[in-house]
N, C-alpha and C positions, 0 to 999 in steps of 0.2 A: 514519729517517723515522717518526715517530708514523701509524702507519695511520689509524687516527681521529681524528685531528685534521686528518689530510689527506682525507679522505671529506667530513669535514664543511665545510671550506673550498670542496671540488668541489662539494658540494650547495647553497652560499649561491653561487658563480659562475654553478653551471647558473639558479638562481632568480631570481636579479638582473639576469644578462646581462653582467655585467662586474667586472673584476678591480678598478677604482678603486673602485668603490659598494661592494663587499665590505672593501677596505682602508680606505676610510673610516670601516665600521660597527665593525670590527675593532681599528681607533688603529694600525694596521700600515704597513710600507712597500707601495709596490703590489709591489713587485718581491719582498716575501715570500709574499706569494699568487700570481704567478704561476711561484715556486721551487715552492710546497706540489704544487702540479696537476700540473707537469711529472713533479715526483718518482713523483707517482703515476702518470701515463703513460707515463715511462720504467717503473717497477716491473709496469707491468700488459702493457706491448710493444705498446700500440697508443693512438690517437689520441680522445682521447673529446672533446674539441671543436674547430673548424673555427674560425678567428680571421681576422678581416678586419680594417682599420680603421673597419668601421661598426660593426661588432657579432660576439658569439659566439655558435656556431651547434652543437650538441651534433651528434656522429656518431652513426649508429646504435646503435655500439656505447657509446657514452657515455649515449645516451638509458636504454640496458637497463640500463647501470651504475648511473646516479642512481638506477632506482628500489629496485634493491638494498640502494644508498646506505640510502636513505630507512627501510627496513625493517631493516636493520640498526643505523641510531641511533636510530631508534625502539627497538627491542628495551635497548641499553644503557641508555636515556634512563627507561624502565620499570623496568629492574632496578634502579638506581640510586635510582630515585626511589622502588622499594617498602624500600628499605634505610633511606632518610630515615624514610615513613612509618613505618615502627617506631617512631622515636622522636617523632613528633609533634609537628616543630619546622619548618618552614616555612623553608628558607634559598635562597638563591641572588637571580637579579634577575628583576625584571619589568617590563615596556615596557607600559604601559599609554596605549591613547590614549579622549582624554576629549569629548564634547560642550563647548560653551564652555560656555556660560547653565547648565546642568544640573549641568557638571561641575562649576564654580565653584560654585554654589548649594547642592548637594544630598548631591556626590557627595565633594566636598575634605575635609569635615572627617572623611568615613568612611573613606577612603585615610590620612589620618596617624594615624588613632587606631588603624588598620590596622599603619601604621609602627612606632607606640611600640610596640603589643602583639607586635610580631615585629620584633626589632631583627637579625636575621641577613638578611631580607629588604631586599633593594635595590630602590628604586621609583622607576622615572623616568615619570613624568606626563607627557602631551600633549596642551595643551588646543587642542582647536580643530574648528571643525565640518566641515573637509574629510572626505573618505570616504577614510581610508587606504586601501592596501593591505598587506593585516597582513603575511604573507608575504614579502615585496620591499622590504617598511619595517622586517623585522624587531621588529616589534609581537607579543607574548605575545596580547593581548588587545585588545578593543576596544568599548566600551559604547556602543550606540545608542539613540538614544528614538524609536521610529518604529510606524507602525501595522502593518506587516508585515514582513519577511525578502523577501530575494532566494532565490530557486530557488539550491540548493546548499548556503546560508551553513549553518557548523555553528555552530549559538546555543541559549541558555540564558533563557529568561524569568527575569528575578529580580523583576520588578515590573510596574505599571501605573500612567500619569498622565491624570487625568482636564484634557477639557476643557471652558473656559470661553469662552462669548464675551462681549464687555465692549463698553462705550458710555462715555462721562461725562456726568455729570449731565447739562451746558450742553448737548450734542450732542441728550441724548433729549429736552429742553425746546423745543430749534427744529425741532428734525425730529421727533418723535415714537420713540412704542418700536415698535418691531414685535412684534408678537404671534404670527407664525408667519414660518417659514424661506423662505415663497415674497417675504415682504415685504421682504427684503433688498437685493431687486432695483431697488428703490424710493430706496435706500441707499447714500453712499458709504462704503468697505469696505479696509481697509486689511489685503493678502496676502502673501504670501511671496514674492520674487525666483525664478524658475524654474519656478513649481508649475505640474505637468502639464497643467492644466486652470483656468480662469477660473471654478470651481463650488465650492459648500461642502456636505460630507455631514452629512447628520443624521438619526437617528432618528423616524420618523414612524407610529404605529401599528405601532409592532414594527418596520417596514421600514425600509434605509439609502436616503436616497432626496438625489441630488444636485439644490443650487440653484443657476444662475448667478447670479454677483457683480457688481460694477462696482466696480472695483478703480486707486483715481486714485493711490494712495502704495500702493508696494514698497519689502519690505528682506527681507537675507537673515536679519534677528537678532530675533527675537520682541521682546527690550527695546526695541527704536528701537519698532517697532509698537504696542506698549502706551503707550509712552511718547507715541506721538501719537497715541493713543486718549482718554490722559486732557487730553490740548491741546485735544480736540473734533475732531478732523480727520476723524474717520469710528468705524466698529465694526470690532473686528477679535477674530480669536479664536485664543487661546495655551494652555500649558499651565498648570495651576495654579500650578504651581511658580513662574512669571515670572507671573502677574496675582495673585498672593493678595494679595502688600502691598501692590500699587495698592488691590484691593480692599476691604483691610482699612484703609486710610486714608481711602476713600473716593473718591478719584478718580476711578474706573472703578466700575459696576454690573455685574451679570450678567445679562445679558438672556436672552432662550429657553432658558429651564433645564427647561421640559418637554420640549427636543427635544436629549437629549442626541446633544454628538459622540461615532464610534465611538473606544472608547481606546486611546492609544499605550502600547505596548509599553515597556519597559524591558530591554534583552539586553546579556547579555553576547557577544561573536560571535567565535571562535577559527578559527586558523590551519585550514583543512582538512589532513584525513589527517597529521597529528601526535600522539603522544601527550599527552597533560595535564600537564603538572608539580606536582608533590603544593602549591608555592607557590602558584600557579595557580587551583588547587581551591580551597585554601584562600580565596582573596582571593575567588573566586566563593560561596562559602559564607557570608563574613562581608558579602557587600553582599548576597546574598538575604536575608540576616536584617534586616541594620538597614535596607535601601529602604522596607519596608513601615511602618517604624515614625517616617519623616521626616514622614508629615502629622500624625502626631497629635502629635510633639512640638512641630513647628512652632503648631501650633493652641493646644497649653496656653502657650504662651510669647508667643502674642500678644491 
């Protein structure tokens, strides 16, 4: 029995809850992962998970195992990875999951130019705006665009996206423009699908100061939004990155640009209590460099 190779399969079973969702992440039989576990609780003389047909249930003694587990492949996964570091070459894979709109937009052509420049790196992309779980989806990594972090997340700022609120012409013609953030109220407003709150933040004399909205069209995708922004169907407010080409074609204005939103965030947010993989770092280090340099090139090129 490979010892480590068997810790490491007990550690993705404890995390996942099950022996098929590990055999599927793995391209394995199920019945090779639950040979690997056994081996190792025959070899250790005692029971480190409790199995039902609804779910598995870690023993005391198994809970104290995993976290041994855990710091001891840490510890290899470090040495290993300061051995690469020597040579200054980025290998192995990376599960990277992506924003749609952003990742498509912003973030794609920086991940393949990422590819060519490190062809030892393996990259599998995942576009979509669900909230993975990195950990239990076996996710390296995960890039958010959000105005703050969750309590706990371990995250990395590599950037910031400024926002805009927009109108179309025909919209501020019949209705007028507003001139301050309280006049929205006056406004049909076009919001996000689930947002905490029916109010928009803005900047007022220094202060972030919330407005309620009236809000007749939701979606969950900035593009539908914008896109019935420049139809006239109301004001709605996105990232630059999904209004600049409305913008910049005209379709959509920016309206209350003295009262800027507060800006979202750009993170990259990693697995907790794991070490880093030198791959990892890396791919973190080449989007902190080029994010900042997406609106100006975008700018000279339009």
């Amino acid at each position: 029995m490979d010892r480590l190779e068997a810790m490491h399969v007990f550690v993705r079973v404890a995390e996942l809850g099950s022996f098929s969702a590990v055999a599927q992440q793995m391209g394995v039989a199920r019945s090779a992962v639950t040979r690997q576990v056994a081996a190792l609780e025959n070899h250790l003389g005692v029971k480190l998970m409790a199995r039902s047909t609804r779910k598995l249930t870690l023993t005391g003694a198994g809970a104290a195992y995993l976290e041994k587990c855990r710091v001891i492949l840490n510890l290899v996964e470090t040495a290993e990875s300061d051995v690469a570091e020597e040579r200054q070459i980025p290998r192995g894979a990376i599960r990277v999951s992506l924003p749609l709109s952003y990742g498509l937009k912003c973030l794609a052509p920086l991940l393949l130019d990422f590819a060519r420049q490190y062809p030892q790196v393996s990259l599998e992309m995942d576009y979509s705006d669900r909230r993975v779980k990195l950990i239990e989806e076996g996710m390296d990594l995960a890039i958010r665009v959000s105005s703050r972090m969750d309590p706990g997340d371990v995250a990395r700022r590599l950037g910031t996206e400024r926002m805009v609120v927009v109108a179309s012409p025909d919209y501020l013609a019949r209705h007028g423009t507003p001139l301050h953030p309280a006049d929205l109220a006056h406004h049909e407003c076009l919001g996000y699908t689930g947002a905490p709150s029916q109010a928009w933040q803005f900047r007022v004399d220094g202060r972030t100061e919330s407005f309620p909205v009236r809000t007749r069209l939701s979606a969950n995708n900035g593009e539908v939004l914008t896109e019935a922004a420049a139809r006239s169907l109301g004001i709605t407010c996105q990232p630059e990155f999904i209004a600049g080409a409305y913008l910049a074609n005209g379709r959509v204005k920016e309206i209350l640009a003295d009262f800027p939103w507060p800006e979202l965030g750009v993170y990259a947010v990693l697995p907790g209590n794991r070490h880093i993989p030198h791959r990892v770092r890396a791919l973190m280090d080449w989007l902190a460099s080029a994010i900042p340099n997406i609106k100006s090139s975008s700018a000279s090129s339009s």
